[in-house]
N, C-alpha and C positions, 0 to 999 in steps of 0.2 A: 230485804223482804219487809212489808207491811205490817203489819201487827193484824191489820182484816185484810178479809178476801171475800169479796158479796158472790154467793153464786147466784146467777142466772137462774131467776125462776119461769117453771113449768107446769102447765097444767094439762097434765095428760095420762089418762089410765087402761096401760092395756094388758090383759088378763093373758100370762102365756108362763109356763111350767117349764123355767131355768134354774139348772143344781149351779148353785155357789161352785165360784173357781173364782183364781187368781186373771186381774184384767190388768196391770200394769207391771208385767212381767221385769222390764230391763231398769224399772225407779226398785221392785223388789229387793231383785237380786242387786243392788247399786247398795240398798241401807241392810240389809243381811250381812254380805259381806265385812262391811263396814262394822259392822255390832261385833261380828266374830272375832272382830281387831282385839276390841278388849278384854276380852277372853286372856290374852295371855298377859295382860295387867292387872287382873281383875284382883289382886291382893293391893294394889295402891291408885284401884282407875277410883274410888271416891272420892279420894283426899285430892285428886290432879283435876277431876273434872268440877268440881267447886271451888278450885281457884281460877279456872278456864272458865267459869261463870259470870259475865259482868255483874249482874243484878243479886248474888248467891246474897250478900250481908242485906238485906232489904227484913230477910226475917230474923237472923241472929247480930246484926252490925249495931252500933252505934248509933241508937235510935234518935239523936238529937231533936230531929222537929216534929216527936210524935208525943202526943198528952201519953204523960206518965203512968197514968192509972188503965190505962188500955192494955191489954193482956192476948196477944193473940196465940191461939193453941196450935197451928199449925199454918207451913205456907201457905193451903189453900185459903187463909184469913185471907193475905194480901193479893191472892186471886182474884178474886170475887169482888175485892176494893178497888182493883182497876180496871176488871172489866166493867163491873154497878158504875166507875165514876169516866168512862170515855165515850158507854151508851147514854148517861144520863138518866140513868134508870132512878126512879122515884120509888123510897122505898117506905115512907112514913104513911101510917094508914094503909095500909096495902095488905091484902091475905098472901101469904108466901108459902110455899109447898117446897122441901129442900127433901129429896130423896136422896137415898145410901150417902147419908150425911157425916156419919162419926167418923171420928170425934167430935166433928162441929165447927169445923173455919168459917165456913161460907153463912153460920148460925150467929154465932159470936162477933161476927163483922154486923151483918143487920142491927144487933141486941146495943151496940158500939155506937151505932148510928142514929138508932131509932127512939121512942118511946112510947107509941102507939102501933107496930107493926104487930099484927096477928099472924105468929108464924107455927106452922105445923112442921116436923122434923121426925123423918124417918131413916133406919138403920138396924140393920141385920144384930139381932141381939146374939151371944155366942159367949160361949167358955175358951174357943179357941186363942189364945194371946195374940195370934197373927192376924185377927179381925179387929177395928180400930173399937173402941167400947167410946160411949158417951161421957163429955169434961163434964167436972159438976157443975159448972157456969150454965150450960145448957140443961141440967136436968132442975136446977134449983130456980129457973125463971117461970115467971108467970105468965109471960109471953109466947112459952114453948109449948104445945102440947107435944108430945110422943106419939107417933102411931106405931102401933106393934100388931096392930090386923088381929085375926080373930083370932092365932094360935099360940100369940104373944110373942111371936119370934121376931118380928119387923120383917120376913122373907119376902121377897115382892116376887119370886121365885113361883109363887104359893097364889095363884087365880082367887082366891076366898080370901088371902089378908087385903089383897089389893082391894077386891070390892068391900070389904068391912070399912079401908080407911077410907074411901071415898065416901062413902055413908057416913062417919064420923062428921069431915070435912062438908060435905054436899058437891054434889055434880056441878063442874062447869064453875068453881069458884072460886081461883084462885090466879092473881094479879101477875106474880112472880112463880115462877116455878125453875129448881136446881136439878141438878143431879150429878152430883162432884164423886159417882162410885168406882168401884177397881175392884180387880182381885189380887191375889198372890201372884207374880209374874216372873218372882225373882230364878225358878227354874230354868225357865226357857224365857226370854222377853220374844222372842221371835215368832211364837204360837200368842203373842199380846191379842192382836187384830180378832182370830177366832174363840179364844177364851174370856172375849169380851162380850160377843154377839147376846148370848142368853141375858147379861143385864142390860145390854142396851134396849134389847126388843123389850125386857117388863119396863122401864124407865120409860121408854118413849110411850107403851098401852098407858101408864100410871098417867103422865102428865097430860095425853090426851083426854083420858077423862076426867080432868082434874082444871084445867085449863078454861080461865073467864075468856072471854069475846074481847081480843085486841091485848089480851095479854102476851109476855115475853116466858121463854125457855133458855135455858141454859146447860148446855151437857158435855159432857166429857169424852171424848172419841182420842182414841192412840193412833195407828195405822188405819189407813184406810185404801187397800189395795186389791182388796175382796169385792167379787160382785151383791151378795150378804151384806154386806158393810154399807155399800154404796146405796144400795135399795132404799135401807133402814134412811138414811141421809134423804132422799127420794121422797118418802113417806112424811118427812117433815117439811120436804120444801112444798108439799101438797097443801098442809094444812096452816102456814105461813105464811104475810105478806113475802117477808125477807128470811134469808137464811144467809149469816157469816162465819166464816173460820176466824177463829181467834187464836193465836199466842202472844200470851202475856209476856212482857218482860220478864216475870217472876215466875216462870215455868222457862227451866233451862233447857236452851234449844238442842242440845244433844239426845234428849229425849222425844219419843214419841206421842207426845201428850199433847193435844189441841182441844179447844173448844169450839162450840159450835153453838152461835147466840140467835135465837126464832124470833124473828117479831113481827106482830100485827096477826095471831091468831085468828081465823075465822072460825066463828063456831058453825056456821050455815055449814060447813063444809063436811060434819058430825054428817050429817042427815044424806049427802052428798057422795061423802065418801066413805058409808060406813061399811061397805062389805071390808075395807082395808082393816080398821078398828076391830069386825071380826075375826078376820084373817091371823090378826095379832094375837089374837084372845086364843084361836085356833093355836098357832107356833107357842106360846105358853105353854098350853096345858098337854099337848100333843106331838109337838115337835114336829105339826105339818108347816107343809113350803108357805113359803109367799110368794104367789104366782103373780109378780106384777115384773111386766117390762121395762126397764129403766133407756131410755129416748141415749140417743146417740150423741147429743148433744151437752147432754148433761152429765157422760159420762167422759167426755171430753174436756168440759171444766170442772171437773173434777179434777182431773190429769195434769191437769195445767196449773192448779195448786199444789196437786203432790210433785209437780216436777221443784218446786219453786222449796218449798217446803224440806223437803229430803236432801236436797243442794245443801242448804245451810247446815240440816243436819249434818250430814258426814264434812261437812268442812269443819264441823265443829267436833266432830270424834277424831279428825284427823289431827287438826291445833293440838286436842289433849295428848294426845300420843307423843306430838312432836313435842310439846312439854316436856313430857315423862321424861323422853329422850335426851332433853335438853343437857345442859351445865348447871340449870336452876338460878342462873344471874339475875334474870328478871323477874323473879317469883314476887319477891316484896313489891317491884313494882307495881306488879297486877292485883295484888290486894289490895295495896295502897288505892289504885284506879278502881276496886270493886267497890271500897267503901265510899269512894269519891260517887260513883255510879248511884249508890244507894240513898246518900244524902238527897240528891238530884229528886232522885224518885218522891223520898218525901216530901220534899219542898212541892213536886210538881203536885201530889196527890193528897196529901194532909194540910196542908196550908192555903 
């Protein structure tokens, strides 16, 4: 499998009143299954599934060819550095908007890089310990502002913080735009897909209005097997030249986590396509539909990366298992080959 998958863009809007349901019923139930394997390892599937990682030491390994004084607070650091460095994305001088950021990887990597970036950085303020809270590297830079919208919370949840930080920022101005969010998933991973929807749809409202003419996007999507899901994907390939699936090396394929990189923004399309932009603003505050028809074709190649996508996955829950299973002979060698893996990485990406 690729690392990208360009989908085929479309420009087509047609207004019709469909309830979310599941469209890729037999990839579903194919990585379902599969997840419920670990269920009855789930007392040693961490420690097996990170040696069944090629890339796992990239953030804890043996940093040999990486400058010393570089400090990264989390893997999303190394995210974000090979996705910025295979787009070729330019980050010096640039306004940067990095939404449901904390702790800060994908902050901390620019600040690493840059010295002229204007980067704005937002995140759900919270007492709860199982909400990430901000490093002091990013609250103690003068490069950072914080938006925490008008209630102080950072909630993008919240229609009124969002418009506060875009008034902060100003409309339409920002170069770069992230959004590396998540919630707690660890109950159920299999409700991921729908207990994602709500921050996908503020993420995606935030950076549409937030977004300069020809600028790039960055976001985070888990599954995507939901008609919901698919739409939301829909609505970005509307207001982008390009739209591609990304997995990074350093986002282990056992899991459901992809990105999905926008580029060549059109702003005309604001003015074009703004009943969508309402529609959003609508589903926020209201929790009304989005009455938009997603083309048959598009939910086709969609299909066509989750067939590709989900393959690797459960071959990759299956290896772990059969690990676990194993004699453990070849344990050391696979570390040994992770580290070997990892070095690679730096040389290809720091050097």
């Amino acid at each position: 499998m690729t690392k990208y998958h360009k989908i085929n863009k479309i420009d087509e809007v047609i207004t019709l009143k469909i309830k979310s349901f599941p469209i890729y019923k037999d990839l579903i139930n194919n990585i379902y299954e599969s997840k419920q394997l670990i269920d009855k390892y789930s007392n040693i599937w961490d420690y097996y599934k990170k040696i069944n990682n090629s890339y796992e030491h990239v953030y804890d390994g043996h940093k040999t060819f990486i400058n010393k004084s570089i400090l990264p607070i989390s893997r999303s650091y190394f995210k974000f550095h090979e996705i910025s460095i295979d787009k070729n994305i330019e980050l010096e001088n640039k306004t940067i908007l990095c939404i449901a950021e904390a702790p800060g990887g994908f902050v901390k990597n620019i600040l690493d890089r840059t010295k002229n970036a204007n980067i704005y950085a937002n995140s759900l303020i919270s007492f709860d310990k199982k909400i990430p809270s901000w490093n002091k590297h990013i609250l103690n830079n003068s490069n950072v502002t914080i938006l925490d919208g008008d209630n102080k919370t950072g909630d993008i949840y919240n229609i009124v913080n969002i418009i506060h930080m875009i008034n902060v920022m100003g409309c339409n101005n920002c170069d770069i735009i992230t959004a590396d969010g998540g919630i707690d998933y660890s109950k159920n991973y299999n409700y991921q897909e729908l207990d994602s929807l709500k921050l996908l749809t503020c993420e995606i409202y935030f950076a549409l209005l937030a977004q300069k003419h020809n600028g790039c996007f960055i976001i985070k999507f888990f599954d995507i097997f939901n008609y919901s899901t698919i739409r939301l994907i829909y609505i970005l390939n509307l207001f982008y030249t390009s739209i591609e699936f990304v997995k990074p090396h350093t986002s282990r394929i056992s899991n459901s986590e992809k990105y999905i990189y926008c580029s060549g923004f059109n702003i005309n399309n604001i003015k074009k396509y703004y009943s969508i932009i309402d529609n959003l603003k609508r589903k926020i505050i209201n929790n009304n539909s989005l009455d938009i028809f997603i083309p048959i074709n598009f939910i086709l190649d969609i299909y066509n990366y989750n067939k590709i996508f989900v393959k690797n996955q459960v071959d990759s829950i299956k290896s772990t298992i059969d690990l676990i299973n194993s004699d453990n002979s070849n344990i050391n060698s696979l570390i040994y080959d992770n580290y070997e893996n990892a070095n690679k990485w730096y040389i290809k990406y720091f050097i």
